[in-house]
C-alpha positions as CSV (number, residue, x, y, z in Angstrom):
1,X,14.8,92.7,10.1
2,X,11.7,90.5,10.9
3,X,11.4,89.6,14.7
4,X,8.8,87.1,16.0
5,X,9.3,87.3,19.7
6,X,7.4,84.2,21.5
7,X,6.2,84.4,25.1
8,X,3.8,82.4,27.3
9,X,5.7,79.1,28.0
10,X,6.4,77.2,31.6
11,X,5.7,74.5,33.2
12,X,1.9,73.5,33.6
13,X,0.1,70.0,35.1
14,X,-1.0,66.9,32.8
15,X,-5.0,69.1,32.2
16,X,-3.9,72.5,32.6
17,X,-3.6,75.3,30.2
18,X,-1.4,77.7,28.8
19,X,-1.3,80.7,26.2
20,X,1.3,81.9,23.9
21,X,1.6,84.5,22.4
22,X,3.8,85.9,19.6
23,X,4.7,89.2,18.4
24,X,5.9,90.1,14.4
25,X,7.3,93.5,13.7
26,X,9.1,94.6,10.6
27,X,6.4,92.2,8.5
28,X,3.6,93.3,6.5
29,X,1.8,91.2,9.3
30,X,-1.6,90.6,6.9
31,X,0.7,89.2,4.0
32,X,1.4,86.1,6.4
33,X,-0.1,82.8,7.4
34,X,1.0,82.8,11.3
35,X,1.4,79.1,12.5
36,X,2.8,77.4,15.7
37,X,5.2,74.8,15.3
38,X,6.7,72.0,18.2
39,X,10.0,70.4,18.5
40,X,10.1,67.7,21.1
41,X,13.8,65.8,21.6
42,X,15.2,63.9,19.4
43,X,11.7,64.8,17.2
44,X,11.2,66.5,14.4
45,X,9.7,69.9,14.0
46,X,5.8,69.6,13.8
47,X,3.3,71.6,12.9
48,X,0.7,72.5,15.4
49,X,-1.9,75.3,13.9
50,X,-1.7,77.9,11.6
51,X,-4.5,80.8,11.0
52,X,-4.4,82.8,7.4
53,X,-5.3,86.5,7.2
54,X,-8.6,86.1,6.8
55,X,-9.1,83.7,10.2
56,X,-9.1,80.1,8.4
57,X,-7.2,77.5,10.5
58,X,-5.7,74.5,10.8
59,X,-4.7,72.1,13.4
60,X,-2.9,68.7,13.5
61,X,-5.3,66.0,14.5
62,X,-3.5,65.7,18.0
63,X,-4.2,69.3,19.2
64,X,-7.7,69.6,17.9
65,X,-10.4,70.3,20.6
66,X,-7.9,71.5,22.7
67,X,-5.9,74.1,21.0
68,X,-7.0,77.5,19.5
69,X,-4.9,79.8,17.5
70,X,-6.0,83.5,16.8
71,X,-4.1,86.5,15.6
72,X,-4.8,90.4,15.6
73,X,-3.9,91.8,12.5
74,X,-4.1,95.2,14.0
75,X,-1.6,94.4,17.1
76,X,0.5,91.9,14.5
77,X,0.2,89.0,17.6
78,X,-0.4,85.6,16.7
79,X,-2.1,83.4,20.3
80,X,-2.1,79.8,20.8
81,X,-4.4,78.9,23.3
82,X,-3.8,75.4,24.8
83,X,-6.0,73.5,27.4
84,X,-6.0,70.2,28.5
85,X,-2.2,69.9,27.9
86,X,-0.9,66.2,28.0
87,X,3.0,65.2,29.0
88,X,2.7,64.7,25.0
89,X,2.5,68.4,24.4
90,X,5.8,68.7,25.9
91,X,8.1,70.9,23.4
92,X,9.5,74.0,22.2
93,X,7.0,76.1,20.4
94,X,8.0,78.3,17.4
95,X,6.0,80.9,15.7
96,X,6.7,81.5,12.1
97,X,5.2,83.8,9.5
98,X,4.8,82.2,5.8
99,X,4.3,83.8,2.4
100,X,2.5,82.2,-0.1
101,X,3.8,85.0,-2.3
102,X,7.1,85.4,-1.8
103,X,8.1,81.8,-0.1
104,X,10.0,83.6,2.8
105,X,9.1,81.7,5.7
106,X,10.5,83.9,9.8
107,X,10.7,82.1,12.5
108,X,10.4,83.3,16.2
109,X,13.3,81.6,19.1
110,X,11.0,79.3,20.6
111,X,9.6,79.0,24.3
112,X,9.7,76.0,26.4
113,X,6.4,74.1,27.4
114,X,6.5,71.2,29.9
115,X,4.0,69.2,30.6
116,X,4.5,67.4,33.7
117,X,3.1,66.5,37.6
């Protein structure tokens, strides 16, 4: 069974930073584009980056110059790097692995980020 185990979430001041970081296992890791993914309440489920095989990414607009997602093919992680985090940013993150090939879409149990003084 697929597992993508999120870690890296807390509590952080309106301009600080956090990373998370995801693990996949039981996933032909290389097959996937890795993304992060935000649910704030009473919100719908957003995308925040993804990052294909290859390295390409992609941000929404309101992440971009202060987010950075990288993965490690080799170590099957997936990072979102976040700095300059706004009350905005507040959420649950989710990693999730998609294939193009297949359509099956995994997703991870979500950590908590708060943004707040």
């Amino acid at each position: 069974q697929v597992q993508l185990v999120e870690s890296g979430g807390g509590l952080v001041q309106p301009g600080g930073s956090l990373r998370l970081s995801c693990a996949a296992s039981r996933i032909s890791f290389s097959l996937y584009i890795m993304g992060w993914y935000r649910q704030a309440p009473g919100k719908q489920r957003e995308l925040v980056a993804t990052i294909t095989s290859g390295g390409s990414t992609n941000y929404v607009d309101s992440v971009k110059g202060r987010f950075t997602i990288s993965r490690d093919n080799a170590k099957t992680t997936v990072d979102l790097q976040m700095n300059s985090l706004k009350p905005e940013d507040t959420a649950v993150y989710y990693c999730n692995a998609y294939s193009i090939m297949s359509g099956q879409r995994y997703w991870g149990q979500g950590t908590q980020v708060t943004v707040s003084s």
